[in-house]
N, C-alpha and C positions, 0 to 999 in steps of 0.2 A: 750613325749620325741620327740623332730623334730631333725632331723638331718640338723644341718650346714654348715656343712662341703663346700667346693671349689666347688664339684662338683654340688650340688643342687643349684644353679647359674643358669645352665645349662636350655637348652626349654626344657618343657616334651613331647613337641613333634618336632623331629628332622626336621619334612616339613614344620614349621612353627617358624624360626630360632627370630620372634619379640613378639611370644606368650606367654606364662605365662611361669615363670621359676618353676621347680618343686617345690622351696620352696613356691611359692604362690599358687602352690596345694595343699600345705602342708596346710597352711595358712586355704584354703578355707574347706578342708575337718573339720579341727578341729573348724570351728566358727558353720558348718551347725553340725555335730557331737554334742556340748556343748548346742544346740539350742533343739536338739531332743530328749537330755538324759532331761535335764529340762525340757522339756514337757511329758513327761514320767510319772516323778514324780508329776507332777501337774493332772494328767490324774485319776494318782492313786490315789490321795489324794481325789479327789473330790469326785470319785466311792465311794471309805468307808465312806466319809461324807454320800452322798446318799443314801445306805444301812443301816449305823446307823440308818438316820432316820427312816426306815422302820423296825427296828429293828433286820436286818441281820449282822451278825459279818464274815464280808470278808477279815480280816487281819488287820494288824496294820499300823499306818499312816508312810510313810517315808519321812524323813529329805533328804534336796536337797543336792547333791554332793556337794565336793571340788574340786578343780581340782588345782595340782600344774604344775608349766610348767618348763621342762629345757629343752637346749640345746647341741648339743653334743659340741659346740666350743663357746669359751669366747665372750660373747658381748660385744661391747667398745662401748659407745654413750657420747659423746657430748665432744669429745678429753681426755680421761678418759684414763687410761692404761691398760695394763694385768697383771700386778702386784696387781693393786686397785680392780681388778674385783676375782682375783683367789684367795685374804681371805675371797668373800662372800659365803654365803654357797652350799655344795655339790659342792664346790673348783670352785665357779663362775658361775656353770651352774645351779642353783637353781634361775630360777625369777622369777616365782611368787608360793606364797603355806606358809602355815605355820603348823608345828605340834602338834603350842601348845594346853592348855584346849582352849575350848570355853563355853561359855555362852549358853545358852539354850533360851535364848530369839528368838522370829520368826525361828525358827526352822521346823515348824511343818505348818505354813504358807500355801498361796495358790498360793504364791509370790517366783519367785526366788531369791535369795540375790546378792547383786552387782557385777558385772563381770567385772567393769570396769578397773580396774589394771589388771584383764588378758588379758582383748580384748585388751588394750593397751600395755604390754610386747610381746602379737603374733603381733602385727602389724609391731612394732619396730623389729622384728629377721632378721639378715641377714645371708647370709651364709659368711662364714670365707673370707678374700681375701690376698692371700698371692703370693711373686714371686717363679712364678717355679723355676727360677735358685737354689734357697735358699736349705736346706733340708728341708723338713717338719715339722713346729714347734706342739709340741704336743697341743697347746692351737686351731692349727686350726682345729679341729674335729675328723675325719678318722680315723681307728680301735680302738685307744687307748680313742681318744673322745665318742666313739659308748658305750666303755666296762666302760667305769670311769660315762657316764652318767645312763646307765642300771642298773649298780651297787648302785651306788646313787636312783634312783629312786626304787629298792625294798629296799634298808632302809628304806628312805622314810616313805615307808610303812609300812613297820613292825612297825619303831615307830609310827605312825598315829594306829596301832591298839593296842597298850601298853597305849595310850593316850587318846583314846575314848570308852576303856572298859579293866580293865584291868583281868576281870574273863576272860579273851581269851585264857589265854594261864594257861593250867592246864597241868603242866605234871609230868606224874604216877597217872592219875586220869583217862585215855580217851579222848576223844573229843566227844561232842556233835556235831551233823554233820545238823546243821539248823542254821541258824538268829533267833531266837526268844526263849529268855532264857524261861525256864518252868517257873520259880518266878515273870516273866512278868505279865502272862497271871493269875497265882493264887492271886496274891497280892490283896490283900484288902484293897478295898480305895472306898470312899466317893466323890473323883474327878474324876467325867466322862471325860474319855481319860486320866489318872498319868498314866495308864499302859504304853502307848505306850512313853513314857520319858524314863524305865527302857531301859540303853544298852541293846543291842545285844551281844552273847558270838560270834558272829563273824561278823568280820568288812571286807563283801567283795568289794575287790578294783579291780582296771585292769590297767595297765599300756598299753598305747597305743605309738607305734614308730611308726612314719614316716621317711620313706629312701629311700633312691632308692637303696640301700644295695653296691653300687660298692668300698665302701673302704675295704671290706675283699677279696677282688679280685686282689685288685691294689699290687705292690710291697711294701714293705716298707721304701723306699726312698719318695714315693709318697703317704705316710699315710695309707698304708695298713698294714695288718694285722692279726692275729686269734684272734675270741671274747672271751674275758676270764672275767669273774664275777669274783669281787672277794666279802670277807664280811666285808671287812675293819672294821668299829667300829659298823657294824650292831646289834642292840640289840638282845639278847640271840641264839648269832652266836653259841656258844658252845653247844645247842641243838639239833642241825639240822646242818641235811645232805647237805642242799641244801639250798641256796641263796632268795627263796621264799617260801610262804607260801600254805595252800590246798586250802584256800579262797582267794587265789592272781591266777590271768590270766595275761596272755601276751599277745596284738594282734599287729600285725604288716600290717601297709598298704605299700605297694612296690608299688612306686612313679615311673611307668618305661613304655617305648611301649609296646604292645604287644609281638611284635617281638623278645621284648629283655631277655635274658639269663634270670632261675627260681631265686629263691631268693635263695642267699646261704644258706648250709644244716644245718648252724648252729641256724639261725635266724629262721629256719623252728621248729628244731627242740626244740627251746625256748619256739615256741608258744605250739608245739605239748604237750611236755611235762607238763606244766602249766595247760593246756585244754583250750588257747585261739585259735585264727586263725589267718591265715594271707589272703592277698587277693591284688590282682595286678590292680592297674587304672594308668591312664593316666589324668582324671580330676575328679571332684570335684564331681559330680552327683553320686547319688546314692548309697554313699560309708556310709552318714550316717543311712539310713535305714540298711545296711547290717550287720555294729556294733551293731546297736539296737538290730536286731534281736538274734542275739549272746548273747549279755550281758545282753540282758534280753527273757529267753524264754517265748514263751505263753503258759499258764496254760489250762492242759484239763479242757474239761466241766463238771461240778459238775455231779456224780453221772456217768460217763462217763465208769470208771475205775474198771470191775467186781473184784471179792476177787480174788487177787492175790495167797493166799491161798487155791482154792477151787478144788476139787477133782474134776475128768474128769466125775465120775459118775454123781457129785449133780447140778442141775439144778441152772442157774441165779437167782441173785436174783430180785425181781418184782422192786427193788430202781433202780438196774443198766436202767430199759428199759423206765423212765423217766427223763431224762435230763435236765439239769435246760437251758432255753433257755437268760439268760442275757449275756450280750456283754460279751465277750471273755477278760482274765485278766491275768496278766504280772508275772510273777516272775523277782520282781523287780529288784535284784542284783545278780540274779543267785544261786549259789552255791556251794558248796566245790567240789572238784574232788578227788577220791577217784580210787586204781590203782586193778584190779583183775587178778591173777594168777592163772592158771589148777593146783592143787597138782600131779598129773599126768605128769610124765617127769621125766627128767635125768641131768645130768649135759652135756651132751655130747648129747641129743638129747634136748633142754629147750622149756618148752614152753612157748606159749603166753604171752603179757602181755595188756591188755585192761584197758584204761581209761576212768571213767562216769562222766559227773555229777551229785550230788545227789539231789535232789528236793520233797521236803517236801510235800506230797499228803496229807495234815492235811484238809491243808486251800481251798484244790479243793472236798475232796473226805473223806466220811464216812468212816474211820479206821476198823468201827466194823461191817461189810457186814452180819454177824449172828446175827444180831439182827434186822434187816430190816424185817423182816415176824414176830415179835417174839413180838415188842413191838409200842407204839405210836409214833407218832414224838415228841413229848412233851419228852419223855423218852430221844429218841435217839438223839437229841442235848444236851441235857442236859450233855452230855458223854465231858469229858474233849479233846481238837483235841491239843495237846500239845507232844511233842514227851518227854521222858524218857530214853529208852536203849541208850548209848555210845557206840561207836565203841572202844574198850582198846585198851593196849595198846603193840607193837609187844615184849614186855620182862615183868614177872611180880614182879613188886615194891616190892623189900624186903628190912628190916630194918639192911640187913649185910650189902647194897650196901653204900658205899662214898659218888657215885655222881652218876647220874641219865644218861644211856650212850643216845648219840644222836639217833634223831627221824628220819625218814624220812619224809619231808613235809606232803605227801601224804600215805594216809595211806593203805598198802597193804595187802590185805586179799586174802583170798583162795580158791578155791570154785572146788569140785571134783564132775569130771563123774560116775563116778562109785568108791563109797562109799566103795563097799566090797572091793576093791582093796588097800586101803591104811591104812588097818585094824583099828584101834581102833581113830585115828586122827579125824572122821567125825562120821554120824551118816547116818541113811535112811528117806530123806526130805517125802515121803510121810508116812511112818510112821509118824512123828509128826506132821505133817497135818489132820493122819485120826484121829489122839488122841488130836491134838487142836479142830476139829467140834464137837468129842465127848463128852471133857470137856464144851463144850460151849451148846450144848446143853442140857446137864444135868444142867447146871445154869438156861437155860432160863427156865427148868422144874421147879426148887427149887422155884426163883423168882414167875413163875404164883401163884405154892402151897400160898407162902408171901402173895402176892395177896389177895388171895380170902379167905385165915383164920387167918390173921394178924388183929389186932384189931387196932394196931399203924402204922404207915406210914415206906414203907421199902424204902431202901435204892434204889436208882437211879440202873438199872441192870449195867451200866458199871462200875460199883464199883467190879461187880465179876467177870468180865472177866479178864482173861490174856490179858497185855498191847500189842498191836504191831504197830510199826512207820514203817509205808508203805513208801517209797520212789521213783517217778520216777529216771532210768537210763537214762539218756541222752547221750549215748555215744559216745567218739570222734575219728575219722577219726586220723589215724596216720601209718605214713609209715618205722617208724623208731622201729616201738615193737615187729616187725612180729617175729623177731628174727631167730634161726632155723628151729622151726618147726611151721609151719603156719597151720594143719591140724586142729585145735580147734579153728580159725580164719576165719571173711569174710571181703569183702572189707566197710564194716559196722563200722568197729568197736567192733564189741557186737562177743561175744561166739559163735563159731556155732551150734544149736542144731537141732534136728529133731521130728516130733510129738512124742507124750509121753511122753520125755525127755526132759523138758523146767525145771524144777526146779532141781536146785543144790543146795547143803549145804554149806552154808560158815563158815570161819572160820578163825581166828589168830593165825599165828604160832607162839609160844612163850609167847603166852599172859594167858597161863594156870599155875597154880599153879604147881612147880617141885613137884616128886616124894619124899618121905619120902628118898630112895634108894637113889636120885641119879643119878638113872640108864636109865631114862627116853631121849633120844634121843631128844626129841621134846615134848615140852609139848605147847599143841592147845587146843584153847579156840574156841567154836563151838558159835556162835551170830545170826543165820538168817540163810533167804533160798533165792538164787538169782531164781527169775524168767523170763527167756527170752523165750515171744512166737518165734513157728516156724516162722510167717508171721509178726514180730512183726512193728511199725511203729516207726516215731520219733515226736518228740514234734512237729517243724519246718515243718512237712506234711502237707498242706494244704488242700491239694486235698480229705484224710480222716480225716473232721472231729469229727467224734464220737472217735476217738483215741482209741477204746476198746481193741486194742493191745500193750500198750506201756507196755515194759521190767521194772520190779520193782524188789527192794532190801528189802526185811522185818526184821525186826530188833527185835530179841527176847532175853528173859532173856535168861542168859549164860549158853550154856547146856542144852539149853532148853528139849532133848530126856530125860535126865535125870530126871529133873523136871515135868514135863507134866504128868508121870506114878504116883508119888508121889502125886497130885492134884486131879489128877480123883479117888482115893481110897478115901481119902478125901470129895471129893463130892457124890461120891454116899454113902457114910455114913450117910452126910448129907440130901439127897435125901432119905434114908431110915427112919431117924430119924422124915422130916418132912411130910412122909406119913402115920408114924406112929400115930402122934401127932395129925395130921388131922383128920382122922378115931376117935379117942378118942374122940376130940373135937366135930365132926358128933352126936356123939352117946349120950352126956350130953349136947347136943347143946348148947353149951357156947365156943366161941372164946377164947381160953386161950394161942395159940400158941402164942411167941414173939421170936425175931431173937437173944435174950440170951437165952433163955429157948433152943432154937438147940444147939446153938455155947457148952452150958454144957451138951448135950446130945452126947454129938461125942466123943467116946473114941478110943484112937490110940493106936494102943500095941507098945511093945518095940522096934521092930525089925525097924517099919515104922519110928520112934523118931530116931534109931541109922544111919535109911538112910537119913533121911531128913539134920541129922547133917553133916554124911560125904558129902554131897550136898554142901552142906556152907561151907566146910570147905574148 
């Protein structure tokens, strides 16, 4: 989105009154910008080619950008009117972009696709020219051009993600909080590379402005303004809170001197909110690496990342202190931003509110850090790197409800200091931590037994482990969330914590199943455990590359404290049964053990049958 408007006419530099006018900043930023994101993708693609050969699976191949362009004021060319220009679409300022299907041909390419109707609509832009004496016509840009275009451009998008996948948008189901549907990656096929054709259940975009922001400054005789979004005919406006989406960002580049006034707090806090950035030049240099780096983070290095899960007691594991030493790789479109709140607080004293982005440690980092000592590498790839648990949903789906009440873009979850403090709503995260190593160890007990007096081939060990989707936090910088009470806040971004106290419990308020009663105040759905080291780093650090502190979100089956006690009874049953069975088998030396012969040796009495139900239920 560039802005038009009278004033980007103007030099962007005042001592140089015959030098580029800001809109040809504008201009220059978005050609080097569309040049860097395309090489990006071309970068990426070649890497997975080069790994397939080798037989390494480094992610799936991606499809080059679209890019639509409008402006905040009516283009006229070639004696054409405003009338002619304001029935085309997004009321004129739509020139170039389309949202319809496309075809799947060259897609997947090592080739960008033609630019040449864009390069040619940024070239042709000019800024509005209208006489001051006049009032200000709404078609020449300035606040109402700023807000009609903004607005138009996250439609845009919303339909571009209804129209290139439309399992996106589930709701009263959760959301999947990654790019890469699980059906992708399991599908079965016979054509090396169909997978990577199945959409994505998220289509992340970014809308990028150019401004020099001075129309919400100006009076409104003179095109000024307040920014106001509105959803006009946005598709499934009626489910949501807010005008974009979790997998949508805002960046805004401020076309202005040094010198001159910050970027107003609305524009700011467009980006903040979103989890994009904004950022102030003067010219044209170096503005595309800066987007880059933003819109697409670098990925830690494999094996970089110890168990986020792991007890202060139990030592590293031997995988974290080998590193995979290949070139450094991209998270290509980023990812959803998701909002975290202290359960701790008042209405009258509120706390915090932090936003991250989530990034899927599948594709950089072994999920199942227990089994690194435990089994082969043949084993431990073999292990599905697909993420499963959903983040649900803040109310839960019942069959009384009419209509389904709106969502928040962003999905806000909970996460408490101290557990015992807000009685039965959370759980205590190191308790289910010492009871996930414990279940997990008992597995990789059972499995060796399999091993070694199995007569048939057992099953892959990550078939018994409990699933968990590790996530980097990327947290974002924001000056507008501190709210009142800034004590569970740093100038970071992220929670403040102190050694010992890096793991909290999280949670959705209202995503629990109500009470039989009634009487139930708050019913929360307990999902995961946030992790933020004391000294933790950021993706974006350069200076530490081994990243072995970056802050991560673990993502567990629902209630997991509940569950976890129920599983390990379970398995050490299981574990009794198959040392039984072993011993017998020692004794008439004959291998007779087989993984039915257990599964019908495990009797569960009633009481365990009536909790595992009320679990489910």
């Amino acid at each position: 989105v560039v802005d038009t408007s009278p004033g980007m006419a103007l030099p962007a530099n005042s001592t140089n009154a015959k030098g580029l006018s800001k809109l040809d900043v504008s201009k220059m930023c978005i050609e080097s910008t569309t040049r860097a994101l395309d090489k990006r993708i071309i970068d990426h693609n070649r890497s997975v080619f080069t790994q397939r050969a080798r037989m390494t699976d480094v992610g799936r191949l991606e499809r080059f950008d679209e890019y639509l362009l409008l402006s905040t004021s009516l283009q006229q060319h070639s004696g054409s009117s405003v009338e002619t220009h304001s029935s085309c679409g997004a009321g004129g300022r739509l020139l170039v972009g389309s949202v319809e299907e496309y075809g799947q041909a060259n897609d997947l390419t090592l080739h960008p696709p033609d630019r040449s109707a864009f390069d040619q609509e940024l070239k042709k832009l000019n800024a509005a020219q209208i006489d001051e004496s006049d009032k200000f016509p709404d078609w020449a840009g300035g606040a109402v051009g700023l807000s009609t275009a903004l607005s138009h451009g996250l439609g845009l998008l919303s339909r571009y993600r209804l129209t290139r996948a439309r399992i996106v948008e589930n709701f009263g189901m959760g959301r999947l909080p990654w790019a890469d549907h699980v059906l992708a990656r399991m599908q079965k096929t016979t054509d090396e590379g169909q997978h990577d054709m199945v959409p994505s259940p998220l289509q992340p975009a970014c809308l990028v402005l150019l401004t020099d922001g001075n129309c919400l400054n100006l009076p409104p005789d003179k095109g000024g303004g307040p920014l106001s979004l509105r959803f006009g005919n946005m598709p499934l406006r009626e489910f949501y809170r807010e005008p974009f989406r979790w997998d949508q960002r805002i960046f805004i580049v401020h076309i202005t001197e040094p010198a001159s006034p910050a970027l107003h707090k609305s524009l700011r806090a467009l980006c903040e909110v979103t989890g994009g950035a904004y950022m102030r030049t003067s010219s044209a240099t170096s503005i595309s690496a800066k987007l880059l780096s933003l819109i697409s983070p670098a990925q830690p290095r494999r094996h970089s990342i110890p168990d986020p899960l792991r007890l202060p007691t139990m030592e590293l594991s031997t995988q974290t202190e080998r590193m995979d030493d290949s070139p450094g790789r991209l998270y290509v479109n980023g990812g959803p931003v998701c909002s975290f709140q202290c359960l701790e607080g008042t209405a009258q004293n509120a706390p915090s509110l932090h936003r991250a982005m989530l990034l899927f440690a599948g594709s950089s980092e072994d999920t199942r850090w227990i089994m690194a000592n435990a089994v082969t590498p043949i084993q431990l790839n073999s292990c599905p790197q697909v993420p499963m648990w959903s983040i649900p949903e803040s109310f839960f789906p019942s069959k009384k409800m009419d209509t389904l009440p709106p969502r928040p873009s962003q999905p806000l979850l909970h996460y408490s200091r101290n557990f015992a403090q807000v009685g039965a709503l959370t759980f205590d995260p190191y308790f289910v931590m010492k009871a996930l190593h414990h279940y997990e160890k008992i597995q990789v007990n059972i499995h060796q037994l399999l091993i070694d007096a199995c007569a048939e081939s057992v099953s892959p060990i990550g078939n018994r482990m409990l699933q968990r989707d590790v996530y980097v936090c990327d947290w974002i910088v924001g000056s507008q969330d501190l709210g009142r009470n800034a004590q569970h806040s740093n100038k970071s971004g992220a929670p403040r914590t102190v050694p010992g106290r890096e793991h909290f419990p999280v949670c959705v308020r209202g995503g629990g199943r109500p009470s039989l009663s009634g009487e139930a105040a708050d019913n929360s759905l307990n999902i995961g455990i946030l992790h933020v080291p004391h000294n933790w780093t950021r993706l974006c650090d350069e200076n530490k590359a081994e990243k072995r502190n970056l802050p991560t979100m673990t993502l567990l089956p629902p209630d997991v404290h509940i569950l976890l006690p129920l599983l390990i009874k379970v398995a050490e049953a299981e574990l009794r049964v198959v040392q039984k069975t072993t011993e017998k088998s020692a004794l008439v030396k004959k291998k007779a053990i087989t993984s039915a012969l257990v599964a019908r040796s495990v009797h569960l009495d009633d009481g365990w049958k009536s909790e595992f139900r009320s679990y489910l239920f």
